[in-house]
C-alpha positions in Angstrom: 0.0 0.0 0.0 3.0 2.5 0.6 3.9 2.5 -3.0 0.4 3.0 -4.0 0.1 5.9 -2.0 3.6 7.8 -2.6 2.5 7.0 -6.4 -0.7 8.8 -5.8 0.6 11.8 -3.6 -2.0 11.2 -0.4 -1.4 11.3 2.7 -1.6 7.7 5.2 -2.7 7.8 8.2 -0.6 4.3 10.4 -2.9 2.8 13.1 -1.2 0.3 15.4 -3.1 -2.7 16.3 -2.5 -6.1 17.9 -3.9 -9.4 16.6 -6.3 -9.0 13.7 -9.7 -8.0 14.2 -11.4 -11.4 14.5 -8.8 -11.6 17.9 -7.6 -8.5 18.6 -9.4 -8.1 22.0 -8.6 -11.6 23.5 -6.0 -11.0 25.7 -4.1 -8.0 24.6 -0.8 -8.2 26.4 2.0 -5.4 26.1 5.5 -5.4 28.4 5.1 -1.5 27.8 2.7 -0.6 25.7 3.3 3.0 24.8 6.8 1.8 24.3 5.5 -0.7 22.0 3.3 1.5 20.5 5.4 4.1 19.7 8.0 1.8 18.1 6.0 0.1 15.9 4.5 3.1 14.7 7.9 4.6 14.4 9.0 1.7 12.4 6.0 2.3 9.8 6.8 5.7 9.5 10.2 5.0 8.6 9.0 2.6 6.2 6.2 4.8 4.7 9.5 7.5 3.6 11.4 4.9 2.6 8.6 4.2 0.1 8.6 7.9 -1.6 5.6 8.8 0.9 6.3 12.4 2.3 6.7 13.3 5.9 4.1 16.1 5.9 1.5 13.0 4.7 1.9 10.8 7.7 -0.6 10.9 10.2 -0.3 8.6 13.4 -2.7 6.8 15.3 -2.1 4.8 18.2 -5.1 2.5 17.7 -7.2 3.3 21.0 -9.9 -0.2 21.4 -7.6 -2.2 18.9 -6.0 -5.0 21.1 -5.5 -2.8 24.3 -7.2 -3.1 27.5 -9.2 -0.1 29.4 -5.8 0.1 31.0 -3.7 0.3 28.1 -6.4 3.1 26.1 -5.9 4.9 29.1 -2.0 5.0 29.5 -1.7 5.8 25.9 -3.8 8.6 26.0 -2.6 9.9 28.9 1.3 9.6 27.7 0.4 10.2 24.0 3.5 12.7 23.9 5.8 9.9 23.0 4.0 9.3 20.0 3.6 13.2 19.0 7.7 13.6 20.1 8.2 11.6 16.6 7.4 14.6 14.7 3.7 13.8 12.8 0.5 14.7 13.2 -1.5 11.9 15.9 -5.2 11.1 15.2 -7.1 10.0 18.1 -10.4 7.5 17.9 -12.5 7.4 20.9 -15.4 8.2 19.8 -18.0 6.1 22.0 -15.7 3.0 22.6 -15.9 -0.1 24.4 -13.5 1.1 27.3 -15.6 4.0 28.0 -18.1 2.5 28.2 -16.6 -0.3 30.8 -14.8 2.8 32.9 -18.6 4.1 32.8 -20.4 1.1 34.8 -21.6 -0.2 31.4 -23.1 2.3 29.9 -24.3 2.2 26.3 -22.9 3.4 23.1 -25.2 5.7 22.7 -24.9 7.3 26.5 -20.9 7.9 25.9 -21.2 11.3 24.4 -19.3 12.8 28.0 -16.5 10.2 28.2 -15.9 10.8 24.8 -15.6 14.5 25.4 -13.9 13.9 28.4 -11.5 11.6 26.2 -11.1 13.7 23.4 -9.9 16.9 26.0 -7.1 15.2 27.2 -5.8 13.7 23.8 -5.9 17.7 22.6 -4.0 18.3 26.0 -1.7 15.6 25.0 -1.1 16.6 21.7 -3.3 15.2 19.2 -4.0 17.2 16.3 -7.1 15.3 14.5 -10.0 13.1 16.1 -12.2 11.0 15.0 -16.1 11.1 16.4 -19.4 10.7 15.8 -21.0 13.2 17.3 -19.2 16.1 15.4 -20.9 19.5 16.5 -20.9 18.7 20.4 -16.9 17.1 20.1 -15.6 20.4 18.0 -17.1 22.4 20.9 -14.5 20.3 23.3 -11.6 21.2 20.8 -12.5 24.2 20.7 -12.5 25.3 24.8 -9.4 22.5 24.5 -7.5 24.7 22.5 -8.3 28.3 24.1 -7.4 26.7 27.8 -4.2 25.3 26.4 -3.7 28.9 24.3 -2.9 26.7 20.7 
């Protein structure tokens, strides 16, 4: 897919993941995962130039609810600088996932608009420069108060 891409001039956007889907949340099991994390994603950065793809069109993502425990999704996101000190952009998912709701008591998809928000503050806080949400309009409001606290 690299040479695809760098053939075509867009940008890629790298999301880590353990396992495949079909198995990814069995028993996701990390040494350090933000270590691990940031490595890999390192790694595929490195190997996305190498391939003709140019720095500006790398976006990372460090895969938040693919193969990581609640405990992981939160570490990462609360250390993401290690994956923004590598220099690209970081795109955070947490958009009404499983862990929230788990850290919530259970609650359902649809009732995980605040841990989301909550979520989505402290990835901005961390660094992230893009998200990715569902519930657009109430999320950019987040950024936006994010941002003006944080004076980016």
């Amino acid at each position: 897919m690299f040479a695809s891409c760098a053939a075509a001039g867009v940008p890629i956007v790298l999301m880590h993941m353990q396992g495949t889907p079909a198995t990814m949340q069995a028993e996701p099991r990390y040494g350090d995962v933000v270590g691990e994390v940031t490595s890999f994603l390192a790694e595929r950065a490195a190997a996305a130039r190498a391939a003709g793809i140019a720095p500006e069109g790398i976006v990372l993502d460090p895969g938040i609810g693919f193969g990581k425990t609640v405990d992981q999704n939160c570490r990462l996101i609360r250390r993401l600088d290690a994956l923004v000190a590598l220099g690209y952009p970081v795109l955070v998912g947490v958009s009404r996932k499983s862990f929230l709701g788990r850290l919530l008591g259970g609650r359902d998809v649809g009732a995980r608009l605040f841990g989301t928000a909550a979520a989505v503050a402290l990835a901005v806080a961390g660094g992230a420069k893009l998200v990715r949400v569902h519930d657009v309009a109430a999320i950019h409001d987040v950024v936006v108060v994010s941002e003006a606290v944080l004076g980016a």
